[in-house]
C-alpha positions in Angstrom: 91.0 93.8 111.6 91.1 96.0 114.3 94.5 96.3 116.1 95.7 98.5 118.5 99.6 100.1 118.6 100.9 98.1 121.4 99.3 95.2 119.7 100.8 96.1 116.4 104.4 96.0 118.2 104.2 93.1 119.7 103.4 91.5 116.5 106.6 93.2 115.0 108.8 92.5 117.8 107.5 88.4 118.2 110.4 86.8 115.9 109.4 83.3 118.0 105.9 83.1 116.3 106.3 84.8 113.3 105.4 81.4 111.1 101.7 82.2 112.7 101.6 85.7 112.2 102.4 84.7 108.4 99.8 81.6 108.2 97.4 84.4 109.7 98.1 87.2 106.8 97.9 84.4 104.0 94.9 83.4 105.3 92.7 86.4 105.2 94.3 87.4 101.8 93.1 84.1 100.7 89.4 85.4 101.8 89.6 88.8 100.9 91.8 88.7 97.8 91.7 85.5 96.8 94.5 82.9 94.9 95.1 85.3 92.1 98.2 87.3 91.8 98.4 90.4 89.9 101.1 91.2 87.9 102.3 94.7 86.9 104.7 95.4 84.2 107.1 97.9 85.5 108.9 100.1 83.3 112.0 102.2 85.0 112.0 105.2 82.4 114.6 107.2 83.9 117.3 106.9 86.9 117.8 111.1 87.0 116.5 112.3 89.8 116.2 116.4 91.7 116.6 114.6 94.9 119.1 113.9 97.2 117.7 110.7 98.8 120.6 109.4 101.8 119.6 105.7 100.7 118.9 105.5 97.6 121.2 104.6 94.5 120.1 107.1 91.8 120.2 110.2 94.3 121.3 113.1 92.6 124.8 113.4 94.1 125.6 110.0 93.0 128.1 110.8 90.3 129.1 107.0 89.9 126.1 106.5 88.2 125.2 106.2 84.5 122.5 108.3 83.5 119.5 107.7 81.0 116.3 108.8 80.1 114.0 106.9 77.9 112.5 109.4 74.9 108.8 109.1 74.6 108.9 106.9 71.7 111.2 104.3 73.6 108.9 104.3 76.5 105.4 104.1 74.8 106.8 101.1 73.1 108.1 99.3 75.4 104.3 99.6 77.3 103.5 97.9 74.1 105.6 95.0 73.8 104.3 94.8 77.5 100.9 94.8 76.6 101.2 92.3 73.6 102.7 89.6 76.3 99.5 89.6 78.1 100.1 92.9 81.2 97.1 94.2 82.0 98.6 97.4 84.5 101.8 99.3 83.4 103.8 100.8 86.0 106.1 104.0 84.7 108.7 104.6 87.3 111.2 106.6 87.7 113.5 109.3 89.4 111.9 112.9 89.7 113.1 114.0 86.4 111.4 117.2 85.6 112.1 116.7 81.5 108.9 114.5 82.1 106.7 117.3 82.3 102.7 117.6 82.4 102.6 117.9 78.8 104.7 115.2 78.1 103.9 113.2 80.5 100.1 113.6 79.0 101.1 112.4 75.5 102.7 109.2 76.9 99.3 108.4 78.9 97.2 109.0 75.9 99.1 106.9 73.9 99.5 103.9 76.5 95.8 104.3 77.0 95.2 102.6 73.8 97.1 99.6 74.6 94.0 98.6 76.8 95.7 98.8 80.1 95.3 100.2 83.5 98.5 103.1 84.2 99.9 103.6 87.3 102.6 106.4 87.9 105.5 106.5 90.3 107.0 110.0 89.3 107.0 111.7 92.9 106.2 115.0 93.9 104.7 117.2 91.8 101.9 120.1 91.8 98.4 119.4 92.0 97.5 120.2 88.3 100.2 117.8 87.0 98.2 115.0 88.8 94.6 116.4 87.7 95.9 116.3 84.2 97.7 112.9 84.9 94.8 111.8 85.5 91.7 113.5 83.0 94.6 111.5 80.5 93.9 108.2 81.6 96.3 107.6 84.5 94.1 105.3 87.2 96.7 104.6 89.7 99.6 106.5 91.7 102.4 105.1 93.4 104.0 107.4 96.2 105.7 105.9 99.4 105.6 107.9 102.7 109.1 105.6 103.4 108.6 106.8 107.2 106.0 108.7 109.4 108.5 109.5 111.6 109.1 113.3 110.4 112.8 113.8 112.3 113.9 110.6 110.3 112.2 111.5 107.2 114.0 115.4 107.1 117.3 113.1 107.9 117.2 111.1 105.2 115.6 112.9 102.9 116.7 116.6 102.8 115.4 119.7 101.5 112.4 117.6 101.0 108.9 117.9 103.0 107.3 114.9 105.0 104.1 117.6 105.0 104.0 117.7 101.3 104.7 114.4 100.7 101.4 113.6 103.0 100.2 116.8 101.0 100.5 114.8 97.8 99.0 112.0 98.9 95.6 113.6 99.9 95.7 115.4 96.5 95.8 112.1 94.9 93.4 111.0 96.6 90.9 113.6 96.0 91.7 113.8 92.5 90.4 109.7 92.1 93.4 108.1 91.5 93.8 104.3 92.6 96.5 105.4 95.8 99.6 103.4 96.2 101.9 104.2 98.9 104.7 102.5 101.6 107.0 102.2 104.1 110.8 100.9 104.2 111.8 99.1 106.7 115.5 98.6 109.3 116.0 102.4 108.1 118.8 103.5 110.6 117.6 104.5 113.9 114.0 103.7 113.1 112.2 101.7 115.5 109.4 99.5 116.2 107.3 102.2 117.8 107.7 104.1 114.9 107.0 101.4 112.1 104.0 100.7 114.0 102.5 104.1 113.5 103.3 103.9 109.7 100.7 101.0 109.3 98.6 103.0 111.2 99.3 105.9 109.3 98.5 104.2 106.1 95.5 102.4 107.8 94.3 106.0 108.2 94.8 107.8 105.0 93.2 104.4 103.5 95.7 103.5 100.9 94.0 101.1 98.2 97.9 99.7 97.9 100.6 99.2 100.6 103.9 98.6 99.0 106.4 97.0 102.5 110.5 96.5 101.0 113.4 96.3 103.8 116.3 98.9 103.6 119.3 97.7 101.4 122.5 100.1 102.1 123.8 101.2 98.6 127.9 101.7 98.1 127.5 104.8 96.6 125.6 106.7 99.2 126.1 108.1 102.4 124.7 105.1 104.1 126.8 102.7 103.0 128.1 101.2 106.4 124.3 100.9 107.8 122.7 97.7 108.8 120.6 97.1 106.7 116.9 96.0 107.4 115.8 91.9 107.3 113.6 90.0 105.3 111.9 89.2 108.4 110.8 92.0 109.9 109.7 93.0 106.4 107.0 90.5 106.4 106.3 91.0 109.5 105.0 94.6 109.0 103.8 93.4 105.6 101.4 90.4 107.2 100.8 93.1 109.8 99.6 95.3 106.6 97.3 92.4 105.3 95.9 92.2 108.9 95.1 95.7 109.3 93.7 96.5 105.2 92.1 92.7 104.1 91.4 93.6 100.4 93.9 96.1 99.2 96.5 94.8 97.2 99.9 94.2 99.0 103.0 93.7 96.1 105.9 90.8 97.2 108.3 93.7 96.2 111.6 92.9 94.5 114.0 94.2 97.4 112.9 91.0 99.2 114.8 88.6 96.6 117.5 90.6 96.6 117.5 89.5 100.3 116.7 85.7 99.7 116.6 83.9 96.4 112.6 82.8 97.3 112.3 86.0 98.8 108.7 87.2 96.4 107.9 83.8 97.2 108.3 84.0 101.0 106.0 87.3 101.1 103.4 86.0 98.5 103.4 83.7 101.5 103.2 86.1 104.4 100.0 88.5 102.8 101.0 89.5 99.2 98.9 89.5 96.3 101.2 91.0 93.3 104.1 91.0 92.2 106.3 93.6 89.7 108.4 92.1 87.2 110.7 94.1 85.1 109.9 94.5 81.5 112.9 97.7 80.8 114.8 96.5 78.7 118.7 96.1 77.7 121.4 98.5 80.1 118.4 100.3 81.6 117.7 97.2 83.7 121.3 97.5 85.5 121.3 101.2 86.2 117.8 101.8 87.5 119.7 100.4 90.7 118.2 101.9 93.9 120.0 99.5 96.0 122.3 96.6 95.3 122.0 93.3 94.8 119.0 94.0 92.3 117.4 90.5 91.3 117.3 89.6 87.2 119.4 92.8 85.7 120.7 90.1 83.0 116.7 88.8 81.9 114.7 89.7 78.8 110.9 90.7 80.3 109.4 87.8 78.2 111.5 85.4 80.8 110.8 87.4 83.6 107.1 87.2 83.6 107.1 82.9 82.5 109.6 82.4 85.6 107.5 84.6 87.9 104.0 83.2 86.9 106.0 79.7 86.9 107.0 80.3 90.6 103.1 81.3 91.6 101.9 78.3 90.1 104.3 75.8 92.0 102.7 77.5 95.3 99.5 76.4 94.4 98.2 80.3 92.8 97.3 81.6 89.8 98.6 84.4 88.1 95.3 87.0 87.9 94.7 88.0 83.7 92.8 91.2 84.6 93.9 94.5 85.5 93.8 94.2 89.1 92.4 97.0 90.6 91.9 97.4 94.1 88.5 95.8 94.8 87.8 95.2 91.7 87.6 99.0 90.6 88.4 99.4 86.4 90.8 101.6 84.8 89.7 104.4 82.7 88.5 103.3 79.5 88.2 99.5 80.3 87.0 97.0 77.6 
């Protein structure tokens, strides 16, 4: 759908008729993307992180924070018991911990590969050949949020880090093939509607195949602790928004919106979203992968979180999709 800026922020700013901007979003998902919802199993590998983040609960001056880092044996099987309970994508996320490196990082592809699954990566910034390999190893997707377009904000909140090579790494990953995921976060301090406007417009542009919407939570142990924090409805708001402007790409119900409202994955599968993320880390790892409080299921095995996740989809009438999901139907390397 075409929709111009000042229409786009009217649309965010119209809390009065938001229940018809929503019925709008679910509708064209349900033409373009249909009933099925995708899920990923997301694996948290490692809460270290280089960067120094202002929000975000595993930033490197967090000295609060318990450490770990999955070896590569612990993380390949853990893709596995994901795979045996049925996931057809594998997400590996984590902080940008440089231990990972290309090398390594190739192993751990090759041997996820086998598991018949599509691999998408959320490792962060890193140099053009570590993503061409990344890739020529069987990674199909990559998962890289812009978090604002708004370049003064973005130097703010994230320093001695580059909004021009995080754009930078996005065209790279584009070139290179990859499936691209990326995002936006949303009641950031001082960021407006103007501004979260041209982010959809921004991914719009650079034609993201996956547009990942989550509110801002304000974490204790950083140096935004006394923000506001975003709302749950202005979150689907720019993520029906999303839907309008991209029909078919795939839109997550992201986990920062239960930690908002205990039917919060429920509310955005609602409003536009057509997958959702569960957990399946295991153990203490669950707890200290914490990005921003109030993190939903810490205390779940993966086995429960997938049954109460596809239980919840069913009761609105969905399915829960059994391939891998791609964005318009596009396979993974390798696909059977």
């Amino acid at each position: 759908m075409e929709l111009k800026r000042a229409e786009i922020i009217r649309l965010l700013s119209d809390e009065q008729n938001q229940d018809d901007l929503f019925r709008q979003a679910d509708e064209v998902r349900r033409q373009y993307v249909g009933d099925e919802v995708h899920l990923r199993g997301l694996i948290e590998f490692s809460n270290i992180c280089r960067n120094n983040c202002m929000y975000c609960g595993i930033r490197r001056d967090n000295s609060q924070l318990k450490r770990y880092r999955m070896n590569e044996e612990e993380l390949i099987d853990t893709a596995r018991k994901a795979a045996e309970m049925g996931f057809k994508t594998i997400v590996m996320q984590s902080g940008e911990d440089v231990w990972f490196s290309r090398e390594r990082m190739c192993r751990i592809i090759e041997q996820i590969k086998k598991f018949d699954v599509a691999i998408t990566l959320s490792v962060g910034e890193r140099p053009y050949e570590d993503y061409k390999v990344w890739f020529d190893a069987g990674a199909d997707r990559y998962l890289i949020r812009i978090e604002t377009t708004d370049k003064d904000l973005y130097h703010r909140l994230d320093p001695n880090m580059s909004w021009q090579n995080r754009h930078e790494c996005l065209m790279a990953l584009k070139e290179i093939g990859y499936e691209l995921g990326s995002g936006i976060m949303v009641g950031l301090p001082e960021q407006s509607i103007e501004s979260i406007a041209d982010d959809l417009l921004y991914l719009k542009e650079i034609g993201v195949d996956m547009a990942g919407i989550g509110p801002f939570i304000p974490h204790a142990q950083t140096p935004l602790k006394d923000a506001k924090g975003g709302t749950l409805d202005l979150a689907r708001r720019t993520m029906a928004i999303m839907r309008l402007l991209m029909p078919d790409i795939n839109i997550p119900a992201t986990t920062a919106m239960e930690s908002l409202h205990p039917r919060g994955r429920i509310l955005a599968l609602q409003s536009g979203a057509n997958v959702v993320m569960p957990n399946v880390t295991e153990g203490e790892y669950r707890k200290l992968y914490e990005l921003y409080p109030g993190k939903i299921c810490v205390d779940d095995t993966p086995l429960h979180c997938k049954t109460c996740i596809g239980a919840k989809i069913m009761s609105i009438g969905r399915k829960v999709g059994m391939g891998y999901g791609g964005h318009a139907g596009r396979l993974p390397h390798g696909a059977k």
